[in-house]
PyMOL Python script that loads the backbone (N, CA, C, O; Angstrom):
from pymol import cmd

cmd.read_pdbstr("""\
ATOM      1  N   UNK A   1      -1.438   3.765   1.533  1.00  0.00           N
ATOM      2  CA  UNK A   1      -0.078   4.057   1.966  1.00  0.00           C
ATOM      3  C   UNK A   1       0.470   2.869   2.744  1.00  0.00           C
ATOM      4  O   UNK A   1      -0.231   2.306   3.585  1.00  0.00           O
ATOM      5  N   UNK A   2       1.656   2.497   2.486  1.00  0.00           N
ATOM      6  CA  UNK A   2       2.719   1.324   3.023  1.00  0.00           C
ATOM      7  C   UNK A   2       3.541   2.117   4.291  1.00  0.00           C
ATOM      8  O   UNK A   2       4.013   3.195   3.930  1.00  0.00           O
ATOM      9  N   UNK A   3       3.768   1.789   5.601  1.00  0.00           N
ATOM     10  CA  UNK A   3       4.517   2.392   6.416  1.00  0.00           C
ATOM     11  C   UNK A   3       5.355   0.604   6.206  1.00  0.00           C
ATOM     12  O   UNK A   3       4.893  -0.380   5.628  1.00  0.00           O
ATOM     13  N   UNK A   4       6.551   0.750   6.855  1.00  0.00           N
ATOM     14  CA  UNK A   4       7.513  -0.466   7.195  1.00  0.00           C
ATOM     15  C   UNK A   4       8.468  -0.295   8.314  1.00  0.00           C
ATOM     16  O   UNK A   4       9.286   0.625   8.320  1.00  0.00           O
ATOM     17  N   UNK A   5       8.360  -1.276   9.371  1.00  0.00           N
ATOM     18  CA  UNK A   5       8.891  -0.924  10.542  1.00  0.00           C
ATOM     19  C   UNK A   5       9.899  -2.287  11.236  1.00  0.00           C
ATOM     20  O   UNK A   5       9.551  -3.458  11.385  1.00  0.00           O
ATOM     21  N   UNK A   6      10.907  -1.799  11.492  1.00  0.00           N
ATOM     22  CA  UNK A   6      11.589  -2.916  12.331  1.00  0.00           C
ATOM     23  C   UNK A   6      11.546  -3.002  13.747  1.00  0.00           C
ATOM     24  O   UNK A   6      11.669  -2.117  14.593  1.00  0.00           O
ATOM     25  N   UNK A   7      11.292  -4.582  13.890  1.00  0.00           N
ATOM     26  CA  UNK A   7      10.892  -4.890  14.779  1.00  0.00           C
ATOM     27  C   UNK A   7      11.463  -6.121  15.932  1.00  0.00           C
ATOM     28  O   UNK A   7      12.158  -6.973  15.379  1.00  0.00           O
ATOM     29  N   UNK A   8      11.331  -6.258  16.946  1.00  0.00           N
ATOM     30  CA  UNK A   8      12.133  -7.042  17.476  1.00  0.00           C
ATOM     31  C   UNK A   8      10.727  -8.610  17.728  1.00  0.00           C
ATOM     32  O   UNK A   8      10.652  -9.186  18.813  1.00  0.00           O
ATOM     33  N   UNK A   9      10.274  -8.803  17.130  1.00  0.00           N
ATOM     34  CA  UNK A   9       9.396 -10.141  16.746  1.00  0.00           C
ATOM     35  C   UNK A   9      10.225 -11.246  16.369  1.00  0.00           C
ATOM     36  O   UNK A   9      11.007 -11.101  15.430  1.00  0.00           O
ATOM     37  N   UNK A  10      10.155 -12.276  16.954  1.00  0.00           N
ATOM     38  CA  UNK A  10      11.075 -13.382  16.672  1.00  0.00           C
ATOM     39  C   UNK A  10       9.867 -14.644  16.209  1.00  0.00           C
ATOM     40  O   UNK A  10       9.819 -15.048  15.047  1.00  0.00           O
ATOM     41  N   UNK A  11       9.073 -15.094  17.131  1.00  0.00           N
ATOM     42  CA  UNK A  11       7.965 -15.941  16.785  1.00  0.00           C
ATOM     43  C   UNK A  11       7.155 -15.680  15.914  1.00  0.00           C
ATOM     44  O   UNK A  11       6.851 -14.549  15.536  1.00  0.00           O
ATOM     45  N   UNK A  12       6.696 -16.792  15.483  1.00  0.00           N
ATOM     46  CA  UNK A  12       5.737 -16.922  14.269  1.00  0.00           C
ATOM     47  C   UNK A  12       4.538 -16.450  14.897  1.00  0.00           C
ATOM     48  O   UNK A  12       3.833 -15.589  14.370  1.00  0.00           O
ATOM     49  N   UNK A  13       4.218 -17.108  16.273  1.00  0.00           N
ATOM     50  CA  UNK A  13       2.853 -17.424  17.094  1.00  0.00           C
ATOM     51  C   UNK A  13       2.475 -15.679  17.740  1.00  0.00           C
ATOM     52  O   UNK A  13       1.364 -15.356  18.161  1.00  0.00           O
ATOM     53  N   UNK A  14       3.553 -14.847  17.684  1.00  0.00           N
ATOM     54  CA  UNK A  14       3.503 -13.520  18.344  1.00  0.00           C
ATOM     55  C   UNK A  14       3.100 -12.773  17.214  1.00  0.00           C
ATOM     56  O   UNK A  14       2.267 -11.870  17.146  1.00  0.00           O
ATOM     57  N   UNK A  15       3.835 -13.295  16.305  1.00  0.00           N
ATOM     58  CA  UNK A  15       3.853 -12.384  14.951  1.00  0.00           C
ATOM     59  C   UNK A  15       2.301 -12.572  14.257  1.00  0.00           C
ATOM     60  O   UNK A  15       1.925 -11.726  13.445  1.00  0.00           O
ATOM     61  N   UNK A  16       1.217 -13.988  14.702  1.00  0.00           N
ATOM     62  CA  UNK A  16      -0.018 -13.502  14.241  1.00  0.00           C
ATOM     63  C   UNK A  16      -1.030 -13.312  15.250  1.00  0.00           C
ATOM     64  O   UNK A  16      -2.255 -13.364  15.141  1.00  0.00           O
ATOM     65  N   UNK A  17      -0.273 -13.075  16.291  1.00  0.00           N
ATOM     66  CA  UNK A  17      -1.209 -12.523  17.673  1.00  0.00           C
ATOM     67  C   UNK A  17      -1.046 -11.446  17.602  1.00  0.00           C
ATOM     68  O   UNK A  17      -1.988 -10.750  17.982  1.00  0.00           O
ATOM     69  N   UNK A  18      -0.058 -10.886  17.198  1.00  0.00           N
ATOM     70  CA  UNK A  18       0.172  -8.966  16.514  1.00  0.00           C
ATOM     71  C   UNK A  18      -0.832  -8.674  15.455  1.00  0.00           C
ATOM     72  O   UNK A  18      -1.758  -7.907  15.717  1.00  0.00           O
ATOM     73  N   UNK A  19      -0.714  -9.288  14.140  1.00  0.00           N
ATOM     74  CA  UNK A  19      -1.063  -9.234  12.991  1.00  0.00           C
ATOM     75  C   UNK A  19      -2.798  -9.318  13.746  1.00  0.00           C
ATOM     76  O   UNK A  19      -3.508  -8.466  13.212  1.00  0.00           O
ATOM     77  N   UNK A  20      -3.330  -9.894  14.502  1.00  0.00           N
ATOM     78  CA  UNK A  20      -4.707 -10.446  14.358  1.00  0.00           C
ATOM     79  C   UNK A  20      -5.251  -8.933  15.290  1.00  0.00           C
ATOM     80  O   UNK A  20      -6.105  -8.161  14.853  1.00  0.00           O
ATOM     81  N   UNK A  21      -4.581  -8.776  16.536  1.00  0.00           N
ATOM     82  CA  UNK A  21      -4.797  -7.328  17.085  1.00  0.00           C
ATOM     83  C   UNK A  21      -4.488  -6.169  16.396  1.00  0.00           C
ATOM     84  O   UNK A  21      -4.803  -5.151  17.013  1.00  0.00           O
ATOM     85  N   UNK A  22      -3.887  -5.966  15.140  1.00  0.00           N
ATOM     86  CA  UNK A  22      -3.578  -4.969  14.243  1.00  0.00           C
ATOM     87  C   UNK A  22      -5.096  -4.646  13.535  1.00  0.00           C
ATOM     88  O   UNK A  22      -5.663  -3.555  13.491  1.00  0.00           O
ATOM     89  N   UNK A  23      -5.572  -5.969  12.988  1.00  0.00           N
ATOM     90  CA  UNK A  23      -6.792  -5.597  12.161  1.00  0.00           C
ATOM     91  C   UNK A  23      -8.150  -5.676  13.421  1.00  0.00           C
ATOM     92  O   UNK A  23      -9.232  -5.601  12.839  1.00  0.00           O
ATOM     93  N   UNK A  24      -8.263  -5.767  14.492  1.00  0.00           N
ATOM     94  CA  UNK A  24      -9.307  -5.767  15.058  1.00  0.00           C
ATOM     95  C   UNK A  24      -9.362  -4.062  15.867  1.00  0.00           C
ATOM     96  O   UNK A  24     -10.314  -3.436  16.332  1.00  0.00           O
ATOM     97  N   UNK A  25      -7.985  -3.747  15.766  1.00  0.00           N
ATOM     98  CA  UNK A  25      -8.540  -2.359  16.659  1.00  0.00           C
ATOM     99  C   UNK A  25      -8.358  -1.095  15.261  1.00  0.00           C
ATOM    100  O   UNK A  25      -8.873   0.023  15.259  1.00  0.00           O
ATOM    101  N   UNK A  26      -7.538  -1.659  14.235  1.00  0.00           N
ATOM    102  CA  UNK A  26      -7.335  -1.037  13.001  1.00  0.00           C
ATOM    103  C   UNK A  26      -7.808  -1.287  11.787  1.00  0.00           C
ATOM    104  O   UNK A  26      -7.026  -1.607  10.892  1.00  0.00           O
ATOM    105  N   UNK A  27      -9.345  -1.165  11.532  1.00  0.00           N
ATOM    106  CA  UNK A  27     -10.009  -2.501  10.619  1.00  0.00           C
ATOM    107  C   UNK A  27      -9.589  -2.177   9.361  1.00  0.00           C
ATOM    108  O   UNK A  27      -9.604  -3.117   8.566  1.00  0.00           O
ATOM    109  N   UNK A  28      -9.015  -0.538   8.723  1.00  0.00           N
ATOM    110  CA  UNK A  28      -8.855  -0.084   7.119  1.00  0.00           C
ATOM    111  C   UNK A  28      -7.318  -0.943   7.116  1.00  0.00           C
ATOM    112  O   UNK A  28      -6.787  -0.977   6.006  1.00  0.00           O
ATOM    113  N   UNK A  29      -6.706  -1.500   8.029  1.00  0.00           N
ATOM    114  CA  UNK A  29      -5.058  -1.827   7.748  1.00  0.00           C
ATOM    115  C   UNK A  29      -4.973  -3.466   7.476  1.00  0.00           C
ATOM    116  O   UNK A  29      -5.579  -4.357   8.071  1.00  0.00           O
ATOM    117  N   UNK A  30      -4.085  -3.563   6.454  1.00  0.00           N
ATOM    118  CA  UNK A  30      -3.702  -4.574   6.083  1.00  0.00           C
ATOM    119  C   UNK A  30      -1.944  -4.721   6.278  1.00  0.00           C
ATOM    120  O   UNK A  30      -1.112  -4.099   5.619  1.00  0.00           O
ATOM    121  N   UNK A  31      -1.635  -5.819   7.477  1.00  0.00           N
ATOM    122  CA  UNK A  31      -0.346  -6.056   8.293  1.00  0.00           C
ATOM    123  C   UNK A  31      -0.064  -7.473   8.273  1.00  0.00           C
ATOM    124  O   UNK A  31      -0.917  -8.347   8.435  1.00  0.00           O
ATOM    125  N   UNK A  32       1.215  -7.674   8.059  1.00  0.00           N
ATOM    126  CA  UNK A  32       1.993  -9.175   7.346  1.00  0.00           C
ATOM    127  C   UNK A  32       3.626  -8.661   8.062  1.00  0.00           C
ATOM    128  O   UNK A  32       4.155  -7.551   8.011  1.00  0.00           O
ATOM    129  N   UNK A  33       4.175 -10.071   8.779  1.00  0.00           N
ATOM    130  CA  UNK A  33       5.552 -10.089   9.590  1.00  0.00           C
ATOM    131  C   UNK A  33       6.323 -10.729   7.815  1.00  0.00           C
ATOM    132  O   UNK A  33       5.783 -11.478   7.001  1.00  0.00           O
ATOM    133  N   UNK A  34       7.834 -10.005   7.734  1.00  0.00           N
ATOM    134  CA  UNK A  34       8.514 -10.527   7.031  1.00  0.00           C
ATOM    135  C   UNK A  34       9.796 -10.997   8.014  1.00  0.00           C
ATOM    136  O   UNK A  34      10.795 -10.279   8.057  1.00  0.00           O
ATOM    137  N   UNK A  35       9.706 -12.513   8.977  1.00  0.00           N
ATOM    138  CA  UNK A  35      10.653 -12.720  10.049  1.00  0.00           C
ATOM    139  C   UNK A  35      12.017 -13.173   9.660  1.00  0.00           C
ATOM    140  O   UNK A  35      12.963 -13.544  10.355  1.00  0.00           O
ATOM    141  N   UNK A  36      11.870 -13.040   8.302  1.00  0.00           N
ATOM    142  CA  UNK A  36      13.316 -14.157   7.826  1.00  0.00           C
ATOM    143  C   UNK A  36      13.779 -12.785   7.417  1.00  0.00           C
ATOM    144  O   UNK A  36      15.005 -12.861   7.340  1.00  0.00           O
ATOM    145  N   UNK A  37      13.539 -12.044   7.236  1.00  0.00           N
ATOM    146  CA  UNK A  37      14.474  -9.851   7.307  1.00  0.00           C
ATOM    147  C   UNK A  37      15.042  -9.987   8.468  1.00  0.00           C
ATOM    148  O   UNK A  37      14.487 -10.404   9.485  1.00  0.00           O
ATOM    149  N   UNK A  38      16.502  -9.539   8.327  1.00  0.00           N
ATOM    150  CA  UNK A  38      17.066  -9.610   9.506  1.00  0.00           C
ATOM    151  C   UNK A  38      16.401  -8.585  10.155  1.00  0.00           C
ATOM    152  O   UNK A  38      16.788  -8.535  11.322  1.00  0.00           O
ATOM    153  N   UNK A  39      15.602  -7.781   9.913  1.00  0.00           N
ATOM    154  CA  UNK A  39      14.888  -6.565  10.721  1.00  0.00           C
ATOM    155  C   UNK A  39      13.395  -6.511  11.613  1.00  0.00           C
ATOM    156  O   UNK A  39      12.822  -5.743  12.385  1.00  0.00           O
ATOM    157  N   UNK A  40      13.125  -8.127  10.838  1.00  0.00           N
ATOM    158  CA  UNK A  40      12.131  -8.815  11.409  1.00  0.00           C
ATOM    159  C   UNK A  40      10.500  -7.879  10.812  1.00  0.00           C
ATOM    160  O   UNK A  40       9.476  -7.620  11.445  1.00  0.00           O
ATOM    161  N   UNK A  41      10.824  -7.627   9.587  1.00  0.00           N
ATOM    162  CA  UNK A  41      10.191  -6.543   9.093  1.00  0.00           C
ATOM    163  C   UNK A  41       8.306  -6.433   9.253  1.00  0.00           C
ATOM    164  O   UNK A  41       7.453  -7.234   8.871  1.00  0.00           O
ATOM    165  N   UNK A  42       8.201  -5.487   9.762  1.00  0.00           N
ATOM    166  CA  UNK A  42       6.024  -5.320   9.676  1.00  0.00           C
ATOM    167  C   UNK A  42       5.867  -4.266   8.984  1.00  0.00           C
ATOM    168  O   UNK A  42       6.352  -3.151   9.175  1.00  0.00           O
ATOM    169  N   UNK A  43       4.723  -4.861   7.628  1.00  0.00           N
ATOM    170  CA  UNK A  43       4.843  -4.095   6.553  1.00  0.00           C
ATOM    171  C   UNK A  43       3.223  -3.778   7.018  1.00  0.00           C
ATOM    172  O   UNK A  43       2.499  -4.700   7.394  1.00  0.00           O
ATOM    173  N   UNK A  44       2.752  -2.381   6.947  1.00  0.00           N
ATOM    174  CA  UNK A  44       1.579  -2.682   7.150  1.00  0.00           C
ATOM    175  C   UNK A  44       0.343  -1.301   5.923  1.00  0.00           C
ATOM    176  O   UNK A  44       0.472  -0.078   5.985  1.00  0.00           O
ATOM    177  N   UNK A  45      -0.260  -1.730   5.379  1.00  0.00           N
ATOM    178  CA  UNK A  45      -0.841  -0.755   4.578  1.00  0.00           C
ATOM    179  C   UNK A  45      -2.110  -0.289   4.967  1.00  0.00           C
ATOM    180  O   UNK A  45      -2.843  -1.141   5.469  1.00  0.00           O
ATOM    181  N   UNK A  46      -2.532   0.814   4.863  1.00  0.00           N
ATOM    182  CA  UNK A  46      -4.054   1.308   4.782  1.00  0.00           C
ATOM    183  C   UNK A  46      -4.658   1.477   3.959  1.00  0.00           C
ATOM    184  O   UNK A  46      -4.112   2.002   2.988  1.00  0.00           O
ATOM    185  N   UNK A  47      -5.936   1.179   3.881  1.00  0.00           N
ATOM    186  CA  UNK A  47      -6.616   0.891   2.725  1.00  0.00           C
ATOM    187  C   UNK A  47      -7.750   2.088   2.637  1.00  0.00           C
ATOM    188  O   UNK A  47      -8.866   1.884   2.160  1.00  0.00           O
ATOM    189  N   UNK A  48      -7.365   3.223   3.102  1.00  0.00           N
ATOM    190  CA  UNK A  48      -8.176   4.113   3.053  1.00  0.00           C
ATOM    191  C   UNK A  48      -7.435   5.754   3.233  1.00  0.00           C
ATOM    192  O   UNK A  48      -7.994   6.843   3.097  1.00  0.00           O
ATOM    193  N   UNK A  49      -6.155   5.492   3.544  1.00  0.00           N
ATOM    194  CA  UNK A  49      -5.402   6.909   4.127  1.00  0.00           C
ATOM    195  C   UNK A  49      -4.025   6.807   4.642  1.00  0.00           C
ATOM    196  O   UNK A  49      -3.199   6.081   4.090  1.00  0.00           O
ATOM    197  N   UNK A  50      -3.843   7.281   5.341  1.00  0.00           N
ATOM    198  CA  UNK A  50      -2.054   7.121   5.782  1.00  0.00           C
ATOM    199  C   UNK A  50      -2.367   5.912   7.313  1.00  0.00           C
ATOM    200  O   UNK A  50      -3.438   5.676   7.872  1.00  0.00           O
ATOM    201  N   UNK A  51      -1.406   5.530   7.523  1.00  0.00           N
ATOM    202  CA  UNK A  51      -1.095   4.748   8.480  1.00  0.00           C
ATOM    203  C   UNK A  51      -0.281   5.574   9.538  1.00  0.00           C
ATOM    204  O   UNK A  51       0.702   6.276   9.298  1.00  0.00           O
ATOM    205  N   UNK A  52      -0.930   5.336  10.862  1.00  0.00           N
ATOM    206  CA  UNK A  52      -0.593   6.193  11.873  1.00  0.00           C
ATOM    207  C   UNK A  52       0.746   5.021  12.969  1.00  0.00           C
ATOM    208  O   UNK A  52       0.664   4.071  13.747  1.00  0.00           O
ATOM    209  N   UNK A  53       1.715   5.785  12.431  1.00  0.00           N
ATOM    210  CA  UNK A  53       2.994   4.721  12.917  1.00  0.00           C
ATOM    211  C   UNK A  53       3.096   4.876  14.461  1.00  0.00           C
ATOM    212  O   UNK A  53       2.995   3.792  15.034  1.00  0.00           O
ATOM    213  N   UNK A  54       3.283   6.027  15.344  1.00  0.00           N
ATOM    214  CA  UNK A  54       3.004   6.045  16.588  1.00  0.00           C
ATOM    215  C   UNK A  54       1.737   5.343  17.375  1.00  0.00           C
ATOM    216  O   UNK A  54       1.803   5.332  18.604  1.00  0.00           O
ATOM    217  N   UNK A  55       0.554   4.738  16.718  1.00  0.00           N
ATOM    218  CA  UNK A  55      -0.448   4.106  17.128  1.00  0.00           C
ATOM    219  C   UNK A  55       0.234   2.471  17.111  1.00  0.00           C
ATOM    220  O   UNK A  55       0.575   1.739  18.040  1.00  0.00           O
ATOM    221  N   UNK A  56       0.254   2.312  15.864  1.00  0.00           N
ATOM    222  CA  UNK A  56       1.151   0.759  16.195  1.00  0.00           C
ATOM    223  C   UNK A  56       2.003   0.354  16.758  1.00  0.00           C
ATOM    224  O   UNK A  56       2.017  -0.684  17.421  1.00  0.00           O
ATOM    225  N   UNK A  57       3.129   1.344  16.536  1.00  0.00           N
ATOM    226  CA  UNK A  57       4.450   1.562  17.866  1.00  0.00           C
ATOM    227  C   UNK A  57       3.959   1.440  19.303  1.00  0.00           C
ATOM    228  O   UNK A  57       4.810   0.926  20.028  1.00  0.00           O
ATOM    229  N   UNK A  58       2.962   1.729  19.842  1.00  0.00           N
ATOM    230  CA  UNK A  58       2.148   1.586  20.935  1.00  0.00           C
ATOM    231  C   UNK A  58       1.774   0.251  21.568  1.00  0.00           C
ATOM    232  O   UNK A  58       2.173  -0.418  22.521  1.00  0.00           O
ATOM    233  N   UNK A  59       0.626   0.131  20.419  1.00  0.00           N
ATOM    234  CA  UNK A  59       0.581  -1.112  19.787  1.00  0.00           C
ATOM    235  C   UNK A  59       1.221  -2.457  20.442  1.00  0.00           C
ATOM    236  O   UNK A  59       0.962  -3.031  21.500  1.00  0.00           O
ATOM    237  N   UNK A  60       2.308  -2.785  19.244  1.00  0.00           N
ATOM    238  CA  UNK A  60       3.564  -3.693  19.465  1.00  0.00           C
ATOM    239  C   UNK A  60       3.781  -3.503  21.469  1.00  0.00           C
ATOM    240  O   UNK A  60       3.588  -4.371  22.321  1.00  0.00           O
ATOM    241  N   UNK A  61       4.302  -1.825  21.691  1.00  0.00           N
ATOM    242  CA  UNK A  61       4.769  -2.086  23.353  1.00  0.00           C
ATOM    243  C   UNK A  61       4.064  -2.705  24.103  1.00  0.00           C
ATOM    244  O   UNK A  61       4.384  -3.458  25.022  1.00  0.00           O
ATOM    245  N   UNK A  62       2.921  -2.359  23.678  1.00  0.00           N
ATOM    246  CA  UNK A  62       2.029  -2.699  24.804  1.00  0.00           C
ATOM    247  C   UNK A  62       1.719  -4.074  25.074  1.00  0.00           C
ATOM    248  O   UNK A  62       1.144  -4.459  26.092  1.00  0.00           O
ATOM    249  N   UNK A  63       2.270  -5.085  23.770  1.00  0.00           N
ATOM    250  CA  UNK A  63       2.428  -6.282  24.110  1.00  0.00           C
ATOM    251  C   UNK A  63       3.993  -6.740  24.249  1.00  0.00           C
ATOM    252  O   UNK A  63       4.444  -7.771  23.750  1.00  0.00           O
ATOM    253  N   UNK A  64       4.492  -6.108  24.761  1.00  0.00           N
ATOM    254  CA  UNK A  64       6.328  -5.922  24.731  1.00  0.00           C
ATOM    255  C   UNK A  64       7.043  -6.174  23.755  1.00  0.00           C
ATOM    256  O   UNK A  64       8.018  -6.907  23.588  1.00  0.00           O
ATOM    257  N   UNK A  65       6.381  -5.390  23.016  1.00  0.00           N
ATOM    258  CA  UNK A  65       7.563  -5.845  21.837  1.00  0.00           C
ATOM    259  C   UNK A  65       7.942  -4.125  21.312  1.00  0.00           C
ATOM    260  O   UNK A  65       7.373  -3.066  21.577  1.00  0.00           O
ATOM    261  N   UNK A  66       9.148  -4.438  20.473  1.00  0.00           N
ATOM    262  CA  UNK A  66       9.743  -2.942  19.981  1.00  0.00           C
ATOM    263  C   UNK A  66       9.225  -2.435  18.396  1.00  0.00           C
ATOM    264  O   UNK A  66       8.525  -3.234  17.773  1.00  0.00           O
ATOM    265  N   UNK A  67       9.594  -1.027  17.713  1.00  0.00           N
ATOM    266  CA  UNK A  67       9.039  -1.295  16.272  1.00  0.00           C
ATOM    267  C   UNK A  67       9.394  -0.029  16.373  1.00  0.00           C
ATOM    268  O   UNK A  67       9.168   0.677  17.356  1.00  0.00           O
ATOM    269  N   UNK A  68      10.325   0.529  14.725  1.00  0.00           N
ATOM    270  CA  UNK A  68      10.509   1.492  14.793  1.00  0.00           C
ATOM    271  C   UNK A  68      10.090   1.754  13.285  1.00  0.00           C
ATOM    272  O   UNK A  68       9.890   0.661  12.754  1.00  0.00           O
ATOM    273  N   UNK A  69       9.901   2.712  12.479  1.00  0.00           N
ATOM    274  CA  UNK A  69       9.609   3.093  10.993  1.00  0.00           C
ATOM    275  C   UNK A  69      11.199   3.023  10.383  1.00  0.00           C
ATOM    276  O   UNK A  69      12.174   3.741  10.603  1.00  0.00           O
ATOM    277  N   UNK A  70      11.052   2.085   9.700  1.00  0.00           N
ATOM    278  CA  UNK A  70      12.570   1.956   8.894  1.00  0.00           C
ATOM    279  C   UNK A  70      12.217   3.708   7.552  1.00  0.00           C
ATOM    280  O   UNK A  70      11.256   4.418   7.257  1.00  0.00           O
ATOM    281  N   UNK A  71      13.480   3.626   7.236  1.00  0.00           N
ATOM    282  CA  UNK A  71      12.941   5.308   6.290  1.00  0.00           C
ATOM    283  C   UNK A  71      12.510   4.729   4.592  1.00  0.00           C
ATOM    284  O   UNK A  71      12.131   5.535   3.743  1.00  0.00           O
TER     285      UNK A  71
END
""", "prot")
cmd.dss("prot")
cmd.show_as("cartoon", "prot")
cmd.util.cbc("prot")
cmd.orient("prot")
């Protein structure tokens, strides 16, 4: 399953300090920044089941950043 979320990520350097803490506390997920989306888009898939969007939403805050599930 694909969740897709907009996000307020502007850097490249944040965007794989996200991406690198995505797969170390979430090891079945596979997560990639699309920054040139004006939505600053994080596409992120699981490779085993659904993707838990309130865990990443967390996630992202907890390193200050925003992220919401686009529909």
């Amino acid at each position: 399953m694909i969740e897709v979320f907009k996000t307020n990520v502007k850097d490249r350097d944040h965007a794989n300090m996200l991406v690198d803490q995505i797969h170390k506390v979430f090891e079945d997920y596979n997560a990639n920044f699309d920054l040139e989306d004006c939505d600053r888009i994080l596409r992120v898939r699981c490779t085993t089941g659904s993707v838990q969007p309130s865990l990443l939403i967390n996630l992202l805050e907890g390193h200050g950043f925003s992220a919401e599930v686009l529909p």
